[in-house]
Backbone bond lengths (Angstrom), bond angles and torsions (degrees), N, CA, C in turn:
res aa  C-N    CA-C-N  psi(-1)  N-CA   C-N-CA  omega(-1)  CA-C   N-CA-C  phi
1 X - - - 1.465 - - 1.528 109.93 -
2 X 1.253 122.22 142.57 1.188 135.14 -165.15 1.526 99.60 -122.24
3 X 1.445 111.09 116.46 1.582 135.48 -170.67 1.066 127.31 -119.95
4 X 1.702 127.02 3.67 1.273 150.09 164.65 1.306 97.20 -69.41
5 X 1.178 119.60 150.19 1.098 140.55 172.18 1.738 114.46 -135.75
6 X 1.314 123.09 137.10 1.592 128.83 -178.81 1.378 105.38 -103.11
7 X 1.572 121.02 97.46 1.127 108.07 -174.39 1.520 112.98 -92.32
8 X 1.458 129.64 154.33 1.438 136.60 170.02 1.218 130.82 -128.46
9 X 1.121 118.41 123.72 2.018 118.80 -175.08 1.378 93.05 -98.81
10 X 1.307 122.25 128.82 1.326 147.38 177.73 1.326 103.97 -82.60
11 X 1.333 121.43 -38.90 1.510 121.50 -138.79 0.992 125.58 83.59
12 X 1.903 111.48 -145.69 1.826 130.34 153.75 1.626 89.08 -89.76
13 X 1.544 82.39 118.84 1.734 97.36 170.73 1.861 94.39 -132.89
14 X 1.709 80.91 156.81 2.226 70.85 173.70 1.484 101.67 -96.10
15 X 1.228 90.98 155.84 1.612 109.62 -165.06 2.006 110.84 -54.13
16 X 1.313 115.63 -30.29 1.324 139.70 -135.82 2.212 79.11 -90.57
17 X 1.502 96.42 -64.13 1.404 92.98 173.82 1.506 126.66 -57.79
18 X 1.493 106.50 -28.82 1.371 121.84 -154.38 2.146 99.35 -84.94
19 X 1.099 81.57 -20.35 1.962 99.56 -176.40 1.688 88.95 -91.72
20 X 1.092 116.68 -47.21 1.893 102.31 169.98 1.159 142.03 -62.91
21 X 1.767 108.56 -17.18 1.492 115.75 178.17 1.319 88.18 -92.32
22 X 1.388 146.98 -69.78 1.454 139.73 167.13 1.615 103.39 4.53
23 X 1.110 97.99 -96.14 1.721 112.87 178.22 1.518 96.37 -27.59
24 X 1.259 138.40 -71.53 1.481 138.41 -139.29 1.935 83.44 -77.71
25 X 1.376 124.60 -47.17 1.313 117.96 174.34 1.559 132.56 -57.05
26 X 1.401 110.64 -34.77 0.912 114.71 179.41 1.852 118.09 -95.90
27 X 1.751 103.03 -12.14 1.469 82.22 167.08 1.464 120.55 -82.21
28 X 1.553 124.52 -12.96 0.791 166.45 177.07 1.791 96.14 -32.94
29 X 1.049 99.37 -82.81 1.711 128.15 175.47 1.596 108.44 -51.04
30 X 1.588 99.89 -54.58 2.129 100.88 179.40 1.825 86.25 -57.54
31 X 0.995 131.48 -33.45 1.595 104.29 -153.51 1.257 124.23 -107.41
32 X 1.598 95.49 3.52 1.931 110.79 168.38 1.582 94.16 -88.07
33 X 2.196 119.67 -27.93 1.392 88.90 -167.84 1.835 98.95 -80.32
34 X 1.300 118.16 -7.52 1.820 122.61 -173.82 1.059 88.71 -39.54
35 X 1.581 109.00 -73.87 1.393 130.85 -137.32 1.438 110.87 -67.41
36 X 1.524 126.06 -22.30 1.363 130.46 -165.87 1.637 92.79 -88.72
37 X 1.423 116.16 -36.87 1.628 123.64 -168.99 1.825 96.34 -58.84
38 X 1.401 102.01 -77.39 1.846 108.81 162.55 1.537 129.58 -15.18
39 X 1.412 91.24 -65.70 1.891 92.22 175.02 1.245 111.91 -94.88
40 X 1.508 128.11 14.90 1.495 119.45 169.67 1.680 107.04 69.89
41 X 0.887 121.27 31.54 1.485 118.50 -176.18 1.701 118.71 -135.95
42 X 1.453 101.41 160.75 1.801 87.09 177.75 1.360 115.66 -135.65
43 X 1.825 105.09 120.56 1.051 106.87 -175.25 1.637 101.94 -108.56
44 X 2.004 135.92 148.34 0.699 128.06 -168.01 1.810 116.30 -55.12
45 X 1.265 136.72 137.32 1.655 103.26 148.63 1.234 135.04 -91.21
46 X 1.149 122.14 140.69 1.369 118.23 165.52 1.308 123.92 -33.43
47 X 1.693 124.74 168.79 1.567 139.17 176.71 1.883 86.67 -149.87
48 X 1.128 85.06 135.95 1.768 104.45 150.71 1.796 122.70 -123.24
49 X 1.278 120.40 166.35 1.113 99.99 167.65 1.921 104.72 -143.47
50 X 1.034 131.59 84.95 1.445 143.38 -159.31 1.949 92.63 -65.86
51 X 1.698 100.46 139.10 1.225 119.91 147.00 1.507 110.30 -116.47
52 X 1.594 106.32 149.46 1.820 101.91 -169.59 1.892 70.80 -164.46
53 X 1.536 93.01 157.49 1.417 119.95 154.54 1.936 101.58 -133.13
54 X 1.307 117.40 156.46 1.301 120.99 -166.07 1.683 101.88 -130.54
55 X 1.478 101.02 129.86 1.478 85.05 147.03 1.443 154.64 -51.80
56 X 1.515 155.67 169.78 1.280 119.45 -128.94 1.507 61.92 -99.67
57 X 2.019 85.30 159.62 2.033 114.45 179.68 1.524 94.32 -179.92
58 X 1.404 101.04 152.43 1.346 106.06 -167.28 1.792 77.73 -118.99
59 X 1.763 109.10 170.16 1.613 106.28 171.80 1.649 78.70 -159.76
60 X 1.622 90.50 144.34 1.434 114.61 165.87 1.345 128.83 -111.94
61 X 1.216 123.55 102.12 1.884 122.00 -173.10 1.221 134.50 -44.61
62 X 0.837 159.29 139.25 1.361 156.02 -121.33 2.000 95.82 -79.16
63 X 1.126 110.29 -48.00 1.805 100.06 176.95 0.964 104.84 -127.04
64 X 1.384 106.17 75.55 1.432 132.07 147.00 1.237 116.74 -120.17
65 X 1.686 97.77 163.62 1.431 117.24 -176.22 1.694 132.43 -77.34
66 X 1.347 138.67 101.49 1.272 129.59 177.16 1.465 117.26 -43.77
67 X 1.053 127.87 -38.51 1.462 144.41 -165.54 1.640 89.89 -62.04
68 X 1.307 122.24 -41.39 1.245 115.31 172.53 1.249 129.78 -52.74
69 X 1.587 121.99 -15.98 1.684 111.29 -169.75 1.999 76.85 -104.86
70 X 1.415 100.41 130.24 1.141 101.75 160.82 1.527 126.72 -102.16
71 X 1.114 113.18 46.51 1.801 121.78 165.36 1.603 108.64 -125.11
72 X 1.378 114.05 143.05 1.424 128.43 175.10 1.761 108.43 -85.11
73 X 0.765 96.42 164.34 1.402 103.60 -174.05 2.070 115.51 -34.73
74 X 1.760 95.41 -56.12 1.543 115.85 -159.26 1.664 93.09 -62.19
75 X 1.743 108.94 -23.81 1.705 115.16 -161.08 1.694 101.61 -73.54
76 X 1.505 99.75 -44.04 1.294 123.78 -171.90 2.102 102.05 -56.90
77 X 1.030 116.76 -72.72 1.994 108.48 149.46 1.049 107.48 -16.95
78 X 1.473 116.76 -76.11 2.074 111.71 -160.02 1.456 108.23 -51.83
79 X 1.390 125.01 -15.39 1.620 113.93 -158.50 1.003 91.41 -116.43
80 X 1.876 128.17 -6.86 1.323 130.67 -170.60 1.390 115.57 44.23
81 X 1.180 113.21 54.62 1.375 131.00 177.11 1.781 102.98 -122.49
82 X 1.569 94.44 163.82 1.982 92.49 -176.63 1.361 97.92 -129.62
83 X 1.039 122.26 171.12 1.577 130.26 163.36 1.295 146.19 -107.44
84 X 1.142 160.46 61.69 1.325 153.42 -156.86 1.604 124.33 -104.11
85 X 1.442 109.86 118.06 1.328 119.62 158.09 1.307 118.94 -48.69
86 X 1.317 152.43 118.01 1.558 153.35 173.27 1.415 100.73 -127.67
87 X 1.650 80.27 -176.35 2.166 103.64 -159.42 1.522 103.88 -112.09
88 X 1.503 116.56 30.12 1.554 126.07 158.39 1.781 104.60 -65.52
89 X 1.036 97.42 165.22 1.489 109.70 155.89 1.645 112.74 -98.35
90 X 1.281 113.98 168.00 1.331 112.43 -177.38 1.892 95.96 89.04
91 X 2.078 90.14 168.42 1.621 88.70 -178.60 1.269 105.59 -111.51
92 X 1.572 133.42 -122.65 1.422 142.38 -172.75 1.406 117.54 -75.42
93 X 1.163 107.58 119.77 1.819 118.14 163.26 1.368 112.83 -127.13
94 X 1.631 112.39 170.26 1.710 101.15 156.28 1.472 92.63 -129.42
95 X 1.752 84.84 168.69 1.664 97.27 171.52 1.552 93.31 -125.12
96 X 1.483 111.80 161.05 1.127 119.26 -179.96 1.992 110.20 -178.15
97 X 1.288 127.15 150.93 1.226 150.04 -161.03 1.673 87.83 -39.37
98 X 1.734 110.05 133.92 1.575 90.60 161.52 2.127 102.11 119.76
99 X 1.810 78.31 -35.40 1.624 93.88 177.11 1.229 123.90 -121.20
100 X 1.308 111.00 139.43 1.760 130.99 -156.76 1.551 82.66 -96.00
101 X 1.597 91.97 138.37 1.870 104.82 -169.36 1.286 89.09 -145.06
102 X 1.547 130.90 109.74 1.361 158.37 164.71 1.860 116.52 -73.14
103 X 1.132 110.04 93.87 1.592 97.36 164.75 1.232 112.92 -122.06
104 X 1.585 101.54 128.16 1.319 87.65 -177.73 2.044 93.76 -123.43
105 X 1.575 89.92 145.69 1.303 103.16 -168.41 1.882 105.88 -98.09
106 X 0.848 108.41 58.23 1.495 100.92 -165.01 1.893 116.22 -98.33
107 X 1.151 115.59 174.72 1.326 129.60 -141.20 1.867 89.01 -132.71
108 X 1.606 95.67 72.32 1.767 99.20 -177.50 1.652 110.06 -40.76
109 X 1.476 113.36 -41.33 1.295 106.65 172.27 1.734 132.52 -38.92
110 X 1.398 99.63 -11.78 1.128 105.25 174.69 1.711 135.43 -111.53
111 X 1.081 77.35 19.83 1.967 98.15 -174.42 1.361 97.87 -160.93
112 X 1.271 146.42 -55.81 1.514 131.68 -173.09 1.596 107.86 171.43
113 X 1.761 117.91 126.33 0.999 110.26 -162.79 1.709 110.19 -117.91
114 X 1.863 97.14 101.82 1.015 97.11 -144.67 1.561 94.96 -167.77
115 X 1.800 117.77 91.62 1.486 115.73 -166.14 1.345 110.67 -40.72
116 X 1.426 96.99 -54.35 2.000 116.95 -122.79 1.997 67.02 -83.10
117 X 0.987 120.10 -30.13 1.998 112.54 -169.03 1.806 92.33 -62.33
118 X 1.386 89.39 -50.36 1.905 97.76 -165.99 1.645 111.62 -43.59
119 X 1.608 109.22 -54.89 1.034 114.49 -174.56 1.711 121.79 -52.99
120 X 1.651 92.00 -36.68 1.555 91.22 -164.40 1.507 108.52 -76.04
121 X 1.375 103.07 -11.31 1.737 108.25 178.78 1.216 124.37 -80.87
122 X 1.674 103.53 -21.67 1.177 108.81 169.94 1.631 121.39 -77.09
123 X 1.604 111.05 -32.69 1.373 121.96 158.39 2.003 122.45 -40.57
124 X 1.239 90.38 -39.88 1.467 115.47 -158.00 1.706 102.59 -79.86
125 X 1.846 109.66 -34.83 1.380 120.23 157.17 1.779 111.48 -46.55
126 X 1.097 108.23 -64.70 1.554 120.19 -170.75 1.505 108.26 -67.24
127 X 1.517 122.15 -28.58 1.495 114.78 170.85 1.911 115.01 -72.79
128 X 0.957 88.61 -31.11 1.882 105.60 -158.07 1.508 78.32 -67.39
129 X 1.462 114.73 -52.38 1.701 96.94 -158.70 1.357 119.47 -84.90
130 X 1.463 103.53 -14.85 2.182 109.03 179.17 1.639 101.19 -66.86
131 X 1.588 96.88 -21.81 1.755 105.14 -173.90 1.393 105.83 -69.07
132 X 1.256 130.27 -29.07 1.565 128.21 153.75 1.014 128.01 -44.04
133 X 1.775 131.98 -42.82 1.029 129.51 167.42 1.332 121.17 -84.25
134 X 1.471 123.27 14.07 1.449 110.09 171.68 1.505 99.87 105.07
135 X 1.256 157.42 -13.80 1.431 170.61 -82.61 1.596 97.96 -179.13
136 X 1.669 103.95 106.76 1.342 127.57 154.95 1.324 109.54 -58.90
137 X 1.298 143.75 105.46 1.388 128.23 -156.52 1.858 86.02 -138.21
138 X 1.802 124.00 135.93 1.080 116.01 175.49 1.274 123.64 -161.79
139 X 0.995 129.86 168.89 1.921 121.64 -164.29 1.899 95.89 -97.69
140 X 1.688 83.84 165.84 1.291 80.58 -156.02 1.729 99.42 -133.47
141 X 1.047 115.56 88.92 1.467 141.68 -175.11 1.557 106.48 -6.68
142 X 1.456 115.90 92.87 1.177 120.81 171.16 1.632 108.61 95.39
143 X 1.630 113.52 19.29 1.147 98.69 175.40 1.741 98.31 -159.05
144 X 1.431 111.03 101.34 1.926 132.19 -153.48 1.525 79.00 -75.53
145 X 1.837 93.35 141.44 1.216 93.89 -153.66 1.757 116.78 149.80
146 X 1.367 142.46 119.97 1.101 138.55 131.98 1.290 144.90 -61.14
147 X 1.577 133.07 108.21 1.319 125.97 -158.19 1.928 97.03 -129.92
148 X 1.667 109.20 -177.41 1.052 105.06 162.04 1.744 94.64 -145.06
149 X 1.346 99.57 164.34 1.421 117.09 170.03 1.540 92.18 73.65
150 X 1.795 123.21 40.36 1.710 102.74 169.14 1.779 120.36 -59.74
151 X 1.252 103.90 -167.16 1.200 102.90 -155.17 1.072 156.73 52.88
152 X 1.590 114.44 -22.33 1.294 136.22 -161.57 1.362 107.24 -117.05
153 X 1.589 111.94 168.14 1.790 118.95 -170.91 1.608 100.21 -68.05
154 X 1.412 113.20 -11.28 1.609 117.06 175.08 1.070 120.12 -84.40
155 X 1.412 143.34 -2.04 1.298 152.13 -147.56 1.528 89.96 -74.60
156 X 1.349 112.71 120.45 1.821 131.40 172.53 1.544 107.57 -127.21
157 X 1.515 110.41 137.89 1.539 123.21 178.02 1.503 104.00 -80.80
158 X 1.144 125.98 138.94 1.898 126.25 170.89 1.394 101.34 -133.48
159 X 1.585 134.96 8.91 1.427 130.13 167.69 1.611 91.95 -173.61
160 X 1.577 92.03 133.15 1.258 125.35 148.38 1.461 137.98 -102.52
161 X 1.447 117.69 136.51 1.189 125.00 -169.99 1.529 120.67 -129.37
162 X 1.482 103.97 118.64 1.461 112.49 160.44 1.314 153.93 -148.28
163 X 1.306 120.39 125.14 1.578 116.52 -146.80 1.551 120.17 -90.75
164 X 1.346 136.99 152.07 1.333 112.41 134.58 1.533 100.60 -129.25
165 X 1.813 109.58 155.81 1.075 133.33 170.73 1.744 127.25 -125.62
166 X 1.222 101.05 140.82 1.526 117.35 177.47 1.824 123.32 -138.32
167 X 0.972 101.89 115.47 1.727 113.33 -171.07 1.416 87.07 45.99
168 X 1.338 138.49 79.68 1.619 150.70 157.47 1.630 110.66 44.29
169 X 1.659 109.43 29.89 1.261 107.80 162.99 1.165 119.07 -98.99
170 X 1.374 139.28 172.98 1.418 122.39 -159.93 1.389 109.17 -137.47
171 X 1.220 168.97 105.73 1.408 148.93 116.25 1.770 123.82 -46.53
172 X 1.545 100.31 -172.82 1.525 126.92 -167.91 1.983 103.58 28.10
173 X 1.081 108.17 -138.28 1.734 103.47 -171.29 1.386 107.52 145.58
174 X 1.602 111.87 -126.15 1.923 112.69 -158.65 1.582 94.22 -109.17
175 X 1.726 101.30 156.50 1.378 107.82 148.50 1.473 113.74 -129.53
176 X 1.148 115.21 126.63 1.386 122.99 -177.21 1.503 112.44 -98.19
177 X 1.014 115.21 118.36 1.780 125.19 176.77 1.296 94.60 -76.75
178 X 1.455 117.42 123.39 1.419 130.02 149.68 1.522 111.43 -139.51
179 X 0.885 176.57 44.12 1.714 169.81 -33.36 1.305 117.95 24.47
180 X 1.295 113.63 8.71 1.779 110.38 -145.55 1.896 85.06 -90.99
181 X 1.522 92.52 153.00 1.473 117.42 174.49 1.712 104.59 -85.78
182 X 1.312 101.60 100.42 2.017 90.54 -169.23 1.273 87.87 -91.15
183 X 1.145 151.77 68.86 1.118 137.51 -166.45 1.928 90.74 -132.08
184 X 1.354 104.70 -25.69 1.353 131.38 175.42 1.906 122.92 -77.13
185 X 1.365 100.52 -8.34 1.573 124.14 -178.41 1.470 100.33 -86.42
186 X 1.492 129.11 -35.52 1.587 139.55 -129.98 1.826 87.50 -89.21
187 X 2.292 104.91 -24.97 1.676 90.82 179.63 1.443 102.48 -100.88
188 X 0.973 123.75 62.79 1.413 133.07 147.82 1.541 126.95 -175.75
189 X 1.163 105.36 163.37 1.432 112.43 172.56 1.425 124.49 -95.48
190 X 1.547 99.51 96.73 1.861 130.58 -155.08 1.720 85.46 -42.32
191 X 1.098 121.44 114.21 1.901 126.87 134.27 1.761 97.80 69.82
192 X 1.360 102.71 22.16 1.709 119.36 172.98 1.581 122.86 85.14
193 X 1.737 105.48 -7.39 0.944 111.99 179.11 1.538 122.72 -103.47
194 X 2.321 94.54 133.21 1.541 94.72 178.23 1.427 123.65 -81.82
195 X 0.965 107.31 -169.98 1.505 118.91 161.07 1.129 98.80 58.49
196 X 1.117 144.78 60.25 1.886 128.36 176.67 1.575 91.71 177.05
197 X 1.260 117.18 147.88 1.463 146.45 -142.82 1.759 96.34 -110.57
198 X 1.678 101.29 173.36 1.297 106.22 -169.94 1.685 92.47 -141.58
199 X 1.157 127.76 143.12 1.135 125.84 168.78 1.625 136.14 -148.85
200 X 0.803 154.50 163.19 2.167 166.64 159.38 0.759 109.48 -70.67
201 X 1.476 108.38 134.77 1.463 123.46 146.40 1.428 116.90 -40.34
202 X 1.150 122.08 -58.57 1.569 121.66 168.97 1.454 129.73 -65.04
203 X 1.201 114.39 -3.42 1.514 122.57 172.45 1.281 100.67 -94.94
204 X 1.584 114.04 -24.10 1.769 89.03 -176.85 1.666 102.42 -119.55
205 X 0.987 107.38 31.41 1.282 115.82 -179.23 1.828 108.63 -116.06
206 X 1.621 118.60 -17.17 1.001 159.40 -155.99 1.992 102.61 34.13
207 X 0.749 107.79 68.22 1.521 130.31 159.46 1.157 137.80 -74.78
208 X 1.264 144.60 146.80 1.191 120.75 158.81 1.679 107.30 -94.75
209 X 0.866 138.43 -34.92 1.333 150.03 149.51 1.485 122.19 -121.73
210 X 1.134 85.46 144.73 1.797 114.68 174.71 1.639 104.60 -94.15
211 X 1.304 106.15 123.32 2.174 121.53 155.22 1.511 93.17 -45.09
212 X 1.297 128.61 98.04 1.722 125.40 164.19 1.146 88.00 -48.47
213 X 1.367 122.21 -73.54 1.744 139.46 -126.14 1.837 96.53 -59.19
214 X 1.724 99.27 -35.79 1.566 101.87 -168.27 2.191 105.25 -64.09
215 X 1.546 79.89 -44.98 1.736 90.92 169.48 1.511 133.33 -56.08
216 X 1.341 86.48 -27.14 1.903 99.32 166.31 1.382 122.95 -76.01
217 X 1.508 111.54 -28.77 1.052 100.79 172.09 1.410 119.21 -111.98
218 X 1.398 116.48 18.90 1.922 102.34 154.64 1.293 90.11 -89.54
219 X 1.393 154.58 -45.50 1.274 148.99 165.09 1.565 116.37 -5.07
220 X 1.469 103.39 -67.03 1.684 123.26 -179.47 1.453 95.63 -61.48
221 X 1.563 130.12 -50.96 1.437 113.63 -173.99 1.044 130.60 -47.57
222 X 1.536 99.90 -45.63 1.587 112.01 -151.18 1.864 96.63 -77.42
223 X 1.680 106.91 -47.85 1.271 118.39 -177.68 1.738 104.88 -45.22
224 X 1.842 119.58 -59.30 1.290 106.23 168.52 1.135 121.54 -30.29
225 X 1.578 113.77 -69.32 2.034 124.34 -157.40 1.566 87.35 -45.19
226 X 1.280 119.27 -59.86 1.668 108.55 -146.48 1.467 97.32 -99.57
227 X 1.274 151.54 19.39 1.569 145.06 131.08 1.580 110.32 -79.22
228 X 1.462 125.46 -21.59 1.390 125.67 -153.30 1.894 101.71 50.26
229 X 1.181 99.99 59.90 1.359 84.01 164.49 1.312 113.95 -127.47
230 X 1.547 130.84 -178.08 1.211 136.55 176.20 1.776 115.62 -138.04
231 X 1.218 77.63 131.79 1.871 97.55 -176.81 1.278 127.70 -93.78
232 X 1.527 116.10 113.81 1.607 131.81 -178.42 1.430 98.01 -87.31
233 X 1.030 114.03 128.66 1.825 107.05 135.80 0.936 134.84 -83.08
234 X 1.474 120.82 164.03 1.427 131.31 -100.46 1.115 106.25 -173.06
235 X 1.617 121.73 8.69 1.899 116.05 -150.08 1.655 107.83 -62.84
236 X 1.629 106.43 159.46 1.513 104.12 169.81 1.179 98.02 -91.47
């Protein structure tokens, strides 16, 4: 099993390209494991693990609801924001400048093949590290996802998560609000859910900005400790 991982910071990339190298990465990986199944042989696969921030774009998961983005097309211009339907699971989010966007393209065969485990580890990334800043951060029964204040009339989202998988390879993943302008959440209904709030690292940290770079890398830790994996760079 191959547990290296090549990690890459994109930057601000637009989402439209940034969903095409995914694809070009991840078919990449299904077709070294084809080819090993075919000729009976085993060659390692690769893992990547992408950092990107996006210009503002909202995306809707494959069964999700449109009714959820509440801007029309002409609205969608004024905010200079774009839209895209994709092949995540889960429904409407946005990404936008400010927010740390995790994909990790990995090859479950090589650590454990096993969604509902994957997901929660990826949850467990985003708790371990809000736990640095002082931040009770926790999942919220029946709804994938990092929040704080569950249970309560306060209950706020601070990471979203969404996967897709094929023969236990993985694309898309988390977005973690830390700088983010939520002001951009208010035209839609966050991941289908009402009544419940969206919030930053720097809003509840009362900041005006957050060190991303420092946040990226308890991110990379925590994600190592609990994949056992290890991180190459990878720069573009």
């Amino acid at each position: 099993m191959n547990k290296k991982v090549r990690l890459q910071d994109l930057g601000l990339k637009d989402f439209k390209d940034t969903w095409d190298y995914q694809e070009l990465l991840f078919k990449g990986v299904l077709e070294t494991k084809i080819a090993n199944r075919k000729e009976n042989k085993v060659s390692p696969t690769e893992n990547f693990f992408l950092f990107v921030a996006h210009p503002h774009v909202y995306t809707l998961g494959k069964s999700g609801d449109l009714s959820h983005l509440l801007l029309n097309e002409k609205q969608l211009i004024e905010k200079k924001a774009v839209f895209y339907k994709i092949n995540r699971g889960g429904d409407i989010t946005y990404h936008g400048p400010g927010q740390i966007v995790g994909y990790p393209i990995l090859d479950l065969d090589n650590f454990f093949t096993d969604i509902h485990k994957y997901l929660r580890f990826l949850e467990e990334v985003i708790i371990l590290t809000l736990k640095e800043y002082g931040l009770k951060a926790e999942r919220s029964p029946g709804e994938t996802g990092v929040w704080l204040d569950v249970n309560t009339s306060f209950a706020r989202k601070i990471c979203a998560l969404g996967v897709r998988a094929s023969r236990w390879v993985t694309m898309h993943g988390f977005a973690l609000n830390v700088n983010t302008n939520l002001g951009y959440f208010d035209h839609i209904i966050p991941c289908g859910i009402r009544g419940k709030s969206v919030t930053s690292l720097n809003v509840e940290l009362n900041q005006e900005v957050v060190n991303e770079t420092e946040v990226k890398n308890k991110l990379l830790k925590h994600f190592a400790t609990l994949f056992e994996a290890e991180f190459i760079s990878d720069p573009q």
